[in-house]
C-alpha positions in Angstrom: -5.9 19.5 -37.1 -8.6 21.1 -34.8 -9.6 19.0 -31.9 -13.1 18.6 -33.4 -11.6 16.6 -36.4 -9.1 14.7 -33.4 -12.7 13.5 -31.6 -14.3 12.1 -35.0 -11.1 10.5 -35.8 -11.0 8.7 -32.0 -14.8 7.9 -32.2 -14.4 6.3 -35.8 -10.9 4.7 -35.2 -11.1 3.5 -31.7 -14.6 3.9 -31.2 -14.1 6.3 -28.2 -17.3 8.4 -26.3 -17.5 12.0 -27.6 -16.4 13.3 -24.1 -13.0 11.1 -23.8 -11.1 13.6 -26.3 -12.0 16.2 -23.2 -10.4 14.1 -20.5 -7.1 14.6 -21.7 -4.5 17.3 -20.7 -3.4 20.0 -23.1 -0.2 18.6 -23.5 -1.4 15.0 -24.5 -4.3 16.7 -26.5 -1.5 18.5 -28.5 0.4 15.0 -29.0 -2.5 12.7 -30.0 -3.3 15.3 -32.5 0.0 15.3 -33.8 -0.4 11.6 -33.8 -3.4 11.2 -35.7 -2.0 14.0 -38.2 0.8 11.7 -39.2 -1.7 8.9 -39.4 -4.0 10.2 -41.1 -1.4 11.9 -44.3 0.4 8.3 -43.6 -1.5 5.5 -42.7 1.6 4.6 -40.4 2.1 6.2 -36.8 6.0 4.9 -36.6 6.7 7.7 -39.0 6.1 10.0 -35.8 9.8 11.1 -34.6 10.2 9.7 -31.0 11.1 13.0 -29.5 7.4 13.8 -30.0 6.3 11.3 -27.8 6.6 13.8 -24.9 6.1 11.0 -21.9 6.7 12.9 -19.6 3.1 14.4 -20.3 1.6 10.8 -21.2 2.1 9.1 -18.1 0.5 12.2 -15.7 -2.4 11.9 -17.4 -3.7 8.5 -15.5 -4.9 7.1 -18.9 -2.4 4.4 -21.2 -3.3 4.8 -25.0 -1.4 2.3 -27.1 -0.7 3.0 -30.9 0.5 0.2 -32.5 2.6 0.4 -36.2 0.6 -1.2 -39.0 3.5 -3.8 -39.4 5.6 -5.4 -37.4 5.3 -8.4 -34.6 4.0 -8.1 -30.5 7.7 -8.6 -29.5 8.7 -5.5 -30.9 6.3 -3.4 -28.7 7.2 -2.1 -25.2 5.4 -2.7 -22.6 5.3 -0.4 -19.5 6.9 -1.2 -16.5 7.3 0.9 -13.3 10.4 2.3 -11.9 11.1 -0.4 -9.6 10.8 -3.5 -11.7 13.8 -5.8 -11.8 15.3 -7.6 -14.3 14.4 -11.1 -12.9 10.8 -9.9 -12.7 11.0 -10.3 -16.6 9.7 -13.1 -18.4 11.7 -13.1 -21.8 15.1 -13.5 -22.6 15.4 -10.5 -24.5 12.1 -7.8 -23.8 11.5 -4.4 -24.7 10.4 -2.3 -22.0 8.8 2.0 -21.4 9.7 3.1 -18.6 7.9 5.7 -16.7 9.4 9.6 -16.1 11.5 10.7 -13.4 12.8 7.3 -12.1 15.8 8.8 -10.4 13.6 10.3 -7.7 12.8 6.9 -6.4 14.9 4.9 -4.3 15.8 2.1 -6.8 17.9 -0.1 -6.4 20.9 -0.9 -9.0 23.7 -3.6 -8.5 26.9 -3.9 -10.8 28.2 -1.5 -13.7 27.6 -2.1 -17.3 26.0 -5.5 -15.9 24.1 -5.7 -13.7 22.2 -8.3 -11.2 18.8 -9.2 -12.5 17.9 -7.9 -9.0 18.2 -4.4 -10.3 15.8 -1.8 -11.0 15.7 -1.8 -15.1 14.9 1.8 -15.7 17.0 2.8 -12.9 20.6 0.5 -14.5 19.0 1.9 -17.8 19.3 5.7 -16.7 23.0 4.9 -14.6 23.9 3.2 -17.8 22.8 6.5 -20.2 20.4 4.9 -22.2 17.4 6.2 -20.7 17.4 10.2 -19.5 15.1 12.0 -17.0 12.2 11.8 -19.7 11.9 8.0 -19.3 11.4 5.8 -22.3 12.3 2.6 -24.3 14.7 0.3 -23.6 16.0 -3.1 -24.7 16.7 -6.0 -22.2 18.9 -8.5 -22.4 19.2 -11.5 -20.0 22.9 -12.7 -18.8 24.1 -15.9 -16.8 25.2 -15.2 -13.0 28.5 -13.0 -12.3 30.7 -12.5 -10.0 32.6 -8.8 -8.6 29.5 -6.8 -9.7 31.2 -3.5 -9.5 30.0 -0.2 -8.0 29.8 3.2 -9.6 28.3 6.5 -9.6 26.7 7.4 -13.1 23.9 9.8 -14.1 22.5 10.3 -10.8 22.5 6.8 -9.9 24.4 5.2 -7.3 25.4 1.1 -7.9 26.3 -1.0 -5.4 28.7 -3.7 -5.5 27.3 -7.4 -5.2 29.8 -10.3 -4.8 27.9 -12.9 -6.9 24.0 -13.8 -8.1 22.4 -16.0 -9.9 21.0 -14.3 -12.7 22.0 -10.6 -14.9 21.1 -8.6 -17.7 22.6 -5.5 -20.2 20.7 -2.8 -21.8 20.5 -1.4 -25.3 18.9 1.6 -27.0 16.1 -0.2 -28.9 16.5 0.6 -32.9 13.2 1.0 -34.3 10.4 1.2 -31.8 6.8 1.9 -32.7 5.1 5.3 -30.8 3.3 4.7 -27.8 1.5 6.7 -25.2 1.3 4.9 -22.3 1.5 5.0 -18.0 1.4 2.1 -15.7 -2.2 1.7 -14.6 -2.9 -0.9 -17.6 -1.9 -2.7 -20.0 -4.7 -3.1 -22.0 -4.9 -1.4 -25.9 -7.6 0.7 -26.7 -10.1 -1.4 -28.9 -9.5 -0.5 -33.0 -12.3 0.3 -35.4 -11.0 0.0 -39.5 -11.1 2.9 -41.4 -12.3 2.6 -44.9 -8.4 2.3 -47.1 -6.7 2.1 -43.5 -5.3 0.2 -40.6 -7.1 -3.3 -40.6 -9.2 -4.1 -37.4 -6.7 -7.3 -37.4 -3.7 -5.7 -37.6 -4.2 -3.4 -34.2 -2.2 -6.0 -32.1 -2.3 -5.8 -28.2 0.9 -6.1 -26.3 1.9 -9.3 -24.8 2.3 -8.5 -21.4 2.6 -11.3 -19.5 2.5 -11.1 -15.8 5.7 -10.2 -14.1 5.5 -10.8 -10.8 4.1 -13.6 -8.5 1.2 -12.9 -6.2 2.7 -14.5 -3.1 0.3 -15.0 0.2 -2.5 -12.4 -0.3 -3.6 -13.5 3.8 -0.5 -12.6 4.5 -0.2 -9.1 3.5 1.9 -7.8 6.3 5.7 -6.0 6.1 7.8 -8.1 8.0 11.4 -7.2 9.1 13.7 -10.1 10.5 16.3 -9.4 13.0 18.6 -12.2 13.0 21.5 -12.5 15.8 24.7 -12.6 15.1 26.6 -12.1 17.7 29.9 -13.8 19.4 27.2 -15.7 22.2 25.3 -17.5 18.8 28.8 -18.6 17.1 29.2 -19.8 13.8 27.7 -23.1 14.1 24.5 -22.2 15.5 23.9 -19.0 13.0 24.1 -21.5 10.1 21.3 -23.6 11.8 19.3 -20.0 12.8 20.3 -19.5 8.4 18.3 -22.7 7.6 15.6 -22.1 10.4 15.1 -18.5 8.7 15.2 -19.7 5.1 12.0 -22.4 6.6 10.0 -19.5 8.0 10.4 -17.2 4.3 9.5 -20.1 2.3 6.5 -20.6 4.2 5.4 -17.4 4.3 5.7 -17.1 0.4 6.7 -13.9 -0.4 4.9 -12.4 -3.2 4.0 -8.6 -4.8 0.5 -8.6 -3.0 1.7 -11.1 -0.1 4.8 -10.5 3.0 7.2 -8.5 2.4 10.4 -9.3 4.2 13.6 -7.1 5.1 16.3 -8.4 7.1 19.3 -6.9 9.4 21.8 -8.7 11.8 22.5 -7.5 15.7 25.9 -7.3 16.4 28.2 -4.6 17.7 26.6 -2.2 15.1 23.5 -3.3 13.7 23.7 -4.2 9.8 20.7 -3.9 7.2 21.4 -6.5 4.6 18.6 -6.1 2.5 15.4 -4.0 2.8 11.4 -4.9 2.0 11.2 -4.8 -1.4 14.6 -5.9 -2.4 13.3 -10.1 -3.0 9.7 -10.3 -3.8 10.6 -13.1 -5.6 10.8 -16.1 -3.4 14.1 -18.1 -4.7 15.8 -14.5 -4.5 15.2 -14.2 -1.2 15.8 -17.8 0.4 19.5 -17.2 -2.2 19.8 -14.1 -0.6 19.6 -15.4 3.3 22.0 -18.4 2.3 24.5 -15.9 1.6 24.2 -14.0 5.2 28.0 -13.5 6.5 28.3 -14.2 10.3 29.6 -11.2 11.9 30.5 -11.3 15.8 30.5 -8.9 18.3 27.8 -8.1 20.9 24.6 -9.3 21.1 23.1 -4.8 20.8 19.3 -6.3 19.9 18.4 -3.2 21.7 20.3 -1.0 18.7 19.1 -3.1 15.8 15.0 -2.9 16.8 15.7 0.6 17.2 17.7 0.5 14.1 14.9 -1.5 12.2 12.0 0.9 13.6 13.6 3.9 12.3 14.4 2.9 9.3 12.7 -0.3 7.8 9.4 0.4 7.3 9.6 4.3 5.6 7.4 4.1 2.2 11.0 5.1 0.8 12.2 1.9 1.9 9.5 0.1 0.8 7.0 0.1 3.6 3.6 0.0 2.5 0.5 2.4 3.6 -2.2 0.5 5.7 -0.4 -2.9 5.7 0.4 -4.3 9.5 4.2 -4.0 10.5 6.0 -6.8 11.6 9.3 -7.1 13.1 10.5 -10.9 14.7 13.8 -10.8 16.4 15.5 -13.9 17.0 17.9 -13.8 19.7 20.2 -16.7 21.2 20.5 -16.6 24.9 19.9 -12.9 26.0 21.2 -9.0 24.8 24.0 -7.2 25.6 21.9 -3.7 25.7 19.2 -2.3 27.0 16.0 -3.3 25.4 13.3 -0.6 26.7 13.9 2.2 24.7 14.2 0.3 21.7 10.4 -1.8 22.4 9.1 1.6 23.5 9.8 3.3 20.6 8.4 0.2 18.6 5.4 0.3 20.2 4.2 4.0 19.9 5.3 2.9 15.5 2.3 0.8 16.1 5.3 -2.1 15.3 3.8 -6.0 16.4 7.2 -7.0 18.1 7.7 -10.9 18.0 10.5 -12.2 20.2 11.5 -15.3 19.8 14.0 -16.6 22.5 16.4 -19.7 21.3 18.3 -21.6 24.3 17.7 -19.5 27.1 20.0 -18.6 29.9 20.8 -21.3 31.7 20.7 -21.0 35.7 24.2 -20.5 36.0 24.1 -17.9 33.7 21.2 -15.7 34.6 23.4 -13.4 36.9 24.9 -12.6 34.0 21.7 -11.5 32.4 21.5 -7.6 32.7 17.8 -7.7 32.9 15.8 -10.9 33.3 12.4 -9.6 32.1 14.0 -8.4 28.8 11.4 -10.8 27.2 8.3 -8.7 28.5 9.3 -5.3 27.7 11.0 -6.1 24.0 7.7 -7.7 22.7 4.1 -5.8 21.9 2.2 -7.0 24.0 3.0 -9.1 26.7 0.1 -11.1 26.8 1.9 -14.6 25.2 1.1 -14.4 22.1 4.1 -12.2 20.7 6.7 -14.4 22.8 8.1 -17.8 21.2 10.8 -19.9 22.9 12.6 -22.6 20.9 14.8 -24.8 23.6 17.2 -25.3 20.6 18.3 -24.7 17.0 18.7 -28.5 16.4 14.9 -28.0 17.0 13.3 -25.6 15.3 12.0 -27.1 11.8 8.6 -27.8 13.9 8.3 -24.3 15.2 8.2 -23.1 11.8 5.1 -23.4 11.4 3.0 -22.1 14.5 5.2 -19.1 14.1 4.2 -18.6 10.6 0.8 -18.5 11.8 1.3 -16.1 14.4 3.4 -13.8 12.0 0.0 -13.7 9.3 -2.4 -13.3 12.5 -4.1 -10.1 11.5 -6.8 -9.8 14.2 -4.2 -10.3 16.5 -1.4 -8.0 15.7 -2.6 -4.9 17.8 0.1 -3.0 17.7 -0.2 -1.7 14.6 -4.2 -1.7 14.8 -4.4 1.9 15.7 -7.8 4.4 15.5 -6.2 5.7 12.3 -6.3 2.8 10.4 -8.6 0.0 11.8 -11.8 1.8 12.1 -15.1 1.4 10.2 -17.2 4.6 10.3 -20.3 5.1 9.3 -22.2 9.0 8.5 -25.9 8.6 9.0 -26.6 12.2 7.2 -30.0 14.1 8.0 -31.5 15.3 4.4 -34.5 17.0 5.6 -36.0 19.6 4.0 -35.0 22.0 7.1 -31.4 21.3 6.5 -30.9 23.3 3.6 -29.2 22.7 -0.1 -26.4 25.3 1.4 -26.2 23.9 5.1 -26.2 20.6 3.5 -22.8 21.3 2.0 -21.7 22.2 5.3 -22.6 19.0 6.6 -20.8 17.3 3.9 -17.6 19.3 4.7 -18.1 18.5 8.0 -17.9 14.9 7.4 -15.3 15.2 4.9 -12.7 16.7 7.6 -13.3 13.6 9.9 -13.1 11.4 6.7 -9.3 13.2 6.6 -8.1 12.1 9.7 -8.6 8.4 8.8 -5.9 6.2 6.8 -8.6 5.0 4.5 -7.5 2.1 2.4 -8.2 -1.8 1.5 -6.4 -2.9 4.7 -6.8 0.6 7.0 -10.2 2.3 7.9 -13.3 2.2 5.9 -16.1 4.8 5.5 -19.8 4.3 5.0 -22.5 7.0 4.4 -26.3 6.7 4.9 -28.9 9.3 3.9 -32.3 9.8 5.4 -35.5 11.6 5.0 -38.5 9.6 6.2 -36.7 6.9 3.7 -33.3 5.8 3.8 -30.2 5.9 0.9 -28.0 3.9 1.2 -25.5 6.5 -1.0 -21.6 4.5 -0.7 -20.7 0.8 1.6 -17.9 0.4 4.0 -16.3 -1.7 1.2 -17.1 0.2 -1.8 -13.9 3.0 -2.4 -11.3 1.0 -0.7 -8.7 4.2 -1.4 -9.0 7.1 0.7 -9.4 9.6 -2.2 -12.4 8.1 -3.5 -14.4 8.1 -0.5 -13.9 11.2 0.3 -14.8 12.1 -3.8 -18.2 10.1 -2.9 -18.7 12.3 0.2 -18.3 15.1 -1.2 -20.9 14.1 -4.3 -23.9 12.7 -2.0 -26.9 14.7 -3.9 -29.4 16.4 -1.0 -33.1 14.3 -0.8 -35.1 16.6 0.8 -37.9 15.6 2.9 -39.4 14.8 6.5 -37.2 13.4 9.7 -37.1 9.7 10.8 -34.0 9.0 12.3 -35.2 5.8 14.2 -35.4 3.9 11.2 -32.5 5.3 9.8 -30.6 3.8 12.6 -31.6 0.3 11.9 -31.2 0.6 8.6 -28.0 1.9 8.3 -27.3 -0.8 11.1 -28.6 -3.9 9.4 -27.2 -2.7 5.9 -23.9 -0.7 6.3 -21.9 -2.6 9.6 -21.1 -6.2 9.6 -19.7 -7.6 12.8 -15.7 -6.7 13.4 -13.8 -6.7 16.8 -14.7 -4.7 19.5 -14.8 -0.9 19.4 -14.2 -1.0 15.6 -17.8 0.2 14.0 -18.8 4.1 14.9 -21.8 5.4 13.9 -21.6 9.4 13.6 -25.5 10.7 13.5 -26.5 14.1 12.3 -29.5 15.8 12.6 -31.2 19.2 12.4 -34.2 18.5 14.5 -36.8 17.0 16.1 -37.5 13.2 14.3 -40.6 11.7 13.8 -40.3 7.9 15.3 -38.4 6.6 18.3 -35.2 6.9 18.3 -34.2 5.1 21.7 -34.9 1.4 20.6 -33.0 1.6 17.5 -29.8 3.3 19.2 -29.9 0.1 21.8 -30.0 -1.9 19.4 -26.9 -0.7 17.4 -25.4 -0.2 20.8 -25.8 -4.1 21.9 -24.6 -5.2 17.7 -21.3 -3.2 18.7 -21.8 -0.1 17.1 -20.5 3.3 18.9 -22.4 6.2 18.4 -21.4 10.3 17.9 -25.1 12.3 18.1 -24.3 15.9 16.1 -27.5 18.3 16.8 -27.6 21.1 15.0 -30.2 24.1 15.4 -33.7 23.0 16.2 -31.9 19.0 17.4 -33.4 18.0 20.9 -30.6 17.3 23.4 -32.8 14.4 24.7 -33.1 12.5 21.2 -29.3 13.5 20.8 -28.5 11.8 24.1 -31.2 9.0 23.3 -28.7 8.1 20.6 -25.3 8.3 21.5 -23.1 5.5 23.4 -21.6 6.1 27.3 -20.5 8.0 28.4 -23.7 10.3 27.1 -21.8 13.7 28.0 -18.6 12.5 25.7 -20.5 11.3 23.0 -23.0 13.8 22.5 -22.2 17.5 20.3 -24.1 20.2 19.5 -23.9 23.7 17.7 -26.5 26.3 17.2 -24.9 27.2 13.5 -23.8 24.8 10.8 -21.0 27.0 10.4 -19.8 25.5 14.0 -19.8 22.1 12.7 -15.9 22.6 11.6 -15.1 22.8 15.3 -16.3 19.6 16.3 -13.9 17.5 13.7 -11.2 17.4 16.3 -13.3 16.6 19.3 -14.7 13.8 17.4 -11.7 12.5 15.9 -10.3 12.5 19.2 -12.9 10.6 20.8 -12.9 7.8 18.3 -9.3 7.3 19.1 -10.1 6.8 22.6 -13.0 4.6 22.4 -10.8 2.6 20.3 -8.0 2.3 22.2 -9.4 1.8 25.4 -11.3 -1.0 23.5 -8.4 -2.8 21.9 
């Protein structure tokens, strides 16, 4: 079938633009084709062998295609899941399920052998289990009662881990008759179908029921958060039951969820002890079940080895730790620690970790000579300014500290520590378009802008870019909020078309000030101006203005730019916030300097 015949049959059948066909690699080009040849001699795609399905081509491709048999009901279509879905996160009984390529290069997580936990990874039990090979696939899932003795083994690549009991489990089976599908995880939508005449029936192209697997949780409480829970010989076992229940309070009231907290926990003891990691229980009865089940263990009260423990290790995107969302660590610790605690905090801080410390029945005055250093409070938390410190005069009194310390825990504009320049910024590009700029020099402006773009963690919770484009008018070419992933502001950077024309950068400034910034904390919103010369209005007034909004501004001259308007414009200290170069080719030098000075102003701000 030549691809020309492939596009007609797309455009006819699933009324697809001209252009998609083109979109797709030459491996899944090759496989659609062979797809539609079946269907087309057929009039049934299920007669397509499996093996042709090739997914480990489909799911690169960023696009999910679903071909559905022209018989047959919704439940016996897979739907695609990712690598780390879980069992419980599975609606039906019994549900048939694609999973992606390549799940044994994730960390998943897999509990029992033959049956397994419903908190297991079902694509990573399906691959220790042999169903499911490197390729990925489609596999049948089966819901079980509760066990007990889940047993370990090593299978396939996979490593299970022994679970004494939980609530829930599932086994797997190869699926018998499964119709083809072409599929990755970023939807789960089928394409819309189009009849052809003596064909498949409009009707009978059935969309998957996918219904939503996992529950939201807190979305204003999007923060990782990893509880260190004492368990030392000072807390004893009476206590750690009540510091159990007082920790089960504070989860259920955060309400965990896949786009809300995220919690890990570990004990301190002689050896600190990770019992289970961020995204282990996203689900909140799994994770209130699995803090009930917390074994006291003794020993020393090492908080000092278990934050340095939990920094290391807890907040790792293997582990779970997500990019741009604020880290969170609250340790709980009953009476005082056995180990040196400045290291440890020192080591948090520079993580950009917000350290909580909250302090249950403190020393008594008999006992503070026994205390190896009384201002262990101060130099464990992130800031010592009060609001990362939290005493609780007793565990028989802590159900109405849950509460305020939830609060504090989901504070974002107070959690500094992990507000660093790289990912709390707004920064706006005020680009000169003038006709003496140049289509080439332009281009040099725009890579210019891209490198400093780099240095940021651009993302829906990290830094945001803006750009403006002036002339003697303004364009307003992409908003703070507009690409909220770092790839596809710097794609929009890179795309800003060249105007062409005269050179007003006064108004530009209010403009891009009234219509790019809103109002943030301080030393959050930089303005980077560049400009090739001389401009045509004033260009004090509006930089005042921006200056007294909150607004830090870089002045770039380039060539024929006046070091007066450049100074005019730029924030104090004028000598470290003004840059010029005689070339546009010299513009890649200043991307450090910049970057640099950004994370200065912002940290002597914050």
């Amino acid at each position: 079938m030549s691809s020309l015949s492939t596009e007609a049959f797309l455009r006819e059948t699933f009324s697809l633009p001209f252009s998609f066909y083109r979109l797709l690699g030459a491996g899944q080009a090759e496989f659609l084709s062979s797809c539609v040849s079946v269907y087309l001699h057929t009039g049934n795609i299920t007669q397509l062998p499996l093996s042709a399905a090739r997914p480990e081509q489909s799911f690169r491709g960023g696009l999910f295609f679903l071909i559905s048999s022209t018989s047959g009901s919704e439940s016996n279509v897979a739907y695609p899941v990712t690598c780390v879905t879980r069992g419980a996160d599975l609606m039906e009984d019994s549900a048939l399920v694609l999973c992606p390529p390549d799940c044994t290069q994730w960390k998943v997580s897999v509990f029992g052998t033959g049956i397994y936990a419903s908190v297991s990874s079902v694509c990573g039990a399906a691959v220790h289990r042999g169903i499911l090979g490197r390729p990925g696939g489609s596999v049948s899932v089966h819901k079980l009662p509760g066990q007990q003795n889940y047993l370990r083994s090593y299978a396939h690549g996979i490593q299970s881990q022994a679970l004494s009991r939980w609530t829930a489990s599932f086994s797997l089976t190869k699926p018998v008759d499964v119709p083809l599908e072409l599929t990755s995880d970023t939807s789960t939508t089928a394409l819309p179908g189009a009849a052809l005449p003596g064909k498949i029936p409009k009707k009978s192209l059935k969309k998957p029921s996918v219904k939503k697997a996992l529950t939201g949780g807190n979305k204003d409480c999007q923060m990782d958060i990893a509880m260190v829970i004492d368990s030392s010989n000072n807390i004893g076992q009476r206590r750690f039951n009540l510091q159990k229940n007082f920790v089960t309070k504070l989860a259920s009231m955060l309400r965990v969820g896949s786009t809300g907290p995220h919690v890990g926990l570990l004990q301190a003891s002689d050896s600190p002890r990770t019992e289970f990691l961020l995204t282990n229980y996203t689900q909140p009865k799994e994770l209130l079940f699995a803090i009930k089940e917390l074994a006291y263990l003794g020993g020393d009260t090492n908080t000092g080895k278990a934050i340095m423990h939990a920094v290391e290790t807890f907040f790792t995107q293997e582990n779970g730790g997500r990019r741009g969302h604020p880290r969170v660590m609250m340790v709980l610790i009953d009476g005082w620690p056995s180990d040196d605690l400045e290291q440890a905090a020192m080591l948090a801080r520079e993580s950009g970790i917000n350290v909580f410390l909250v302090s249950v029945a403190k020393p008594a005055p008999e006992e503070l000579a026994m205390v190896r250093d009384k201002d262990f409070m101060k130099k464990v938390v992130c800031k010592d300014n009060g609001f990362f410190s939290y005493s609780i005069p007793s565990w028989f009194s802590t159900t109405k500290h849950v509460k305020p310390l939830v609060q504090k825990l989901c504070s974002l504009d107070s959690l500094l520590c992990s507000k660093t320049c790289y990912n709390s910024v707004n920064i706006g590009f005020l680009i000169d378009g003038s006709s003496s700029v140049g289509e080439g020099n332009f281009q040099l402006v725009l890579d210019f802008l891209t490198g400093i773009a780099r240095s940021f963690d651009i993302s829906d919770m990290g830094a945001r870019i803006g750009a403006v484009q002036f002339t003697y008018d303004q364009r307003l070419e992409f908003g703070l909020f507009d690409h909220p992933t770092k790839e596809d502001a710097i794609n929009a950077l890179k795309r800003i078309p060249y105007m062409s024309g005269g050179t007003a950068t006064g108004a530009a400034i209010s403009y891009t000030t009234q219509n790019l910034f809103r109002r943030t904390g301080p030393g959050r919103n930089f303005l980077i101006v560049l400009t090739d010369g001389q401009s045509y209005d004033d260009v004090r007034h509006p930089a005042m203005a921006a200056h007294r909004q909150g607004i830090t501004i870089y002045s770039v001259g380039v060539a024929w730019a006046p070091l007066d308007d450049l100074k005019s414009m730029s924030s104090e200290p004028k000598e470290s916030h003004t840059f010029f170069t005689r070339e546009f080719t010299g513009l890649a030098e200043l991307v450090p300097l910049i970057v640099r000075g950004i994370c200065r102003d912002f940290t002597e701000n914050n």
